[in-house]
MMTF fields as JSON, N, C-alpha, C and O atoms, coordinates in Angstrom:
{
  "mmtfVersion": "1.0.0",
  "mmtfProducer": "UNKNOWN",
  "numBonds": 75,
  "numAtoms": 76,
  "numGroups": 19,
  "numChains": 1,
  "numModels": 1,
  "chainsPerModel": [1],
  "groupsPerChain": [19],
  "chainIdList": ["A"],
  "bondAtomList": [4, 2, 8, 6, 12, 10, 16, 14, 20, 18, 24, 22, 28, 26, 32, 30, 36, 34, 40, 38, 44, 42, 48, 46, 52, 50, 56, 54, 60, 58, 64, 62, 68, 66, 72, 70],
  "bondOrderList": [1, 1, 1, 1, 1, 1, 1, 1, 1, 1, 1, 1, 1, 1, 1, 1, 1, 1],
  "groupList": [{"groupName": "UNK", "atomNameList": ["N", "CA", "C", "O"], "elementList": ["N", "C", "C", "O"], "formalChargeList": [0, 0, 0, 0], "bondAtomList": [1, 0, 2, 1, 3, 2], "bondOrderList": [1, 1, 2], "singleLetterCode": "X", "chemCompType": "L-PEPTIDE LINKING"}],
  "groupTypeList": [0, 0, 0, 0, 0, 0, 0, 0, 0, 0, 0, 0, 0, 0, 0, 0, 0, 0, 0],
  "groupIdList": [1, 2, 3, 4, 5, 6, 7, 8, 9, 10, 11, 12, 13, 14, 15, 16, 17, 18, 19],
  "secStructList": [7, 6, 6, 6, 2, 2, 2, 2, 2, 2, 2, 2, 2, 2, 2, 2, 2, 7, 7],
  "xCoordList": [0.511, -0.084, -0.961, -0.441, -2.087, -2.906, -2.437, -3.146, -1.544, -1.328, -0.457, -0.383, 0.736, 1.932, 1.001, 1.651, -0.005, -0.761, -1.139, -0.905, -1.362, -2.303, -1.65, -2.13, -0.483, 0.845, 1.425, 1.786, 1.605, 2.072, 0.486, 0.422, -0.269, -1.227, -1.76, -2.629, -0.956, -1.288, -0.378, -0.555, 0.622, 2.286, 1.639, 1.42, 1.42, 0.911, -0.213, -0.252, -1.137, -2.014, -1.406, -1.401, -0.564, 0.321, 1.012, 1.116, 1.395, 2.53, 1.676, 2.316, 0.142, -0.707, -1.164, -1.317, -1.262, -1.846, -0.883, -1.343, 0.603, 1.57, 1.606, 1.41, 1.851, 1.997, 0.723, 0.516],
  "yCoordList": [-6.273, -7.277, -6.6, -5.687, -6.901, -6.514, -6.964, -6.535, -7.623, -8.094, -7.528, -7.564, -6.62, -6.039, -4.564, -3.706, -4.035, -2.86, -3.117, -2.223, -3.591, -4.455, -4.167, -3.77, -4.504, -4.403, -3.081, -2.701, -2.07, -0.744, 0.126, 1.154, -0.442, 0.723, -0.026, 0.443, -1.143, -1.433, -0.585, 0.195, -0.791, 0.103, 1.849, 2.347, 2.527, 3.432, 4.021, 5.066, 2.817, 2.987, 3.583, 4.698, 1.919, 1.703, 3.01, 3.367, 3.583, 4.866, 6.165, 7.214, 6.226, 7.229, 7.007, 7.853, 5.963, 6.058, 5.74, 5.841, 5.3, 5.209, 7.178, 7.76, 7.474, 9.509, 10.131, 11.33],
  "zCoordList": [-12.699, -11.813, -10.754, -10.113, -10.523, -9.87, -8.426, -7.515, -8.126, -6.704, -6.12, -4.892, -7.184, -6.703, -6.934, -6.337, -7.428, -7.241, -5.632, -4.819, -5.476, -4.244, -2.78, -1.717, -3.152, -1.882, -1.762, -0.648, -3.14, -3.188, -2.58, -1.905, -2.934, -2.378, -0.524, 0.211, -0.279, 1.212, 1.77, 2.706, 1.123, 1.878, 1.899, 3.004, 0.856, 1.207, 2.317, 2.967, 2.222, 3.341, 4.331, 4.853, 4.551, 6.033, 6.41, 7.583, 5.564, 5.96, 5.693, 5.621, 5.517, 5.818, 7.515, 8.396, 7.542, 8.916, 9.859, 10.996, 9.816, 10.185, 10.743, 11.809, 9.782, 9.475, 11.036, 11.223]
}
């Protein structure tokens, strides 16, 4: 699903710039 890709690569964002 392109929407749960969608949310795993927001979460990653989030916890790069979280870092």
């Amino acid at each position: 699903e392109a929407a749960r890709q969608l949310g795993i690569t927001r979460k990653t964002l989030l916890a790069k710039l979280s870092r």
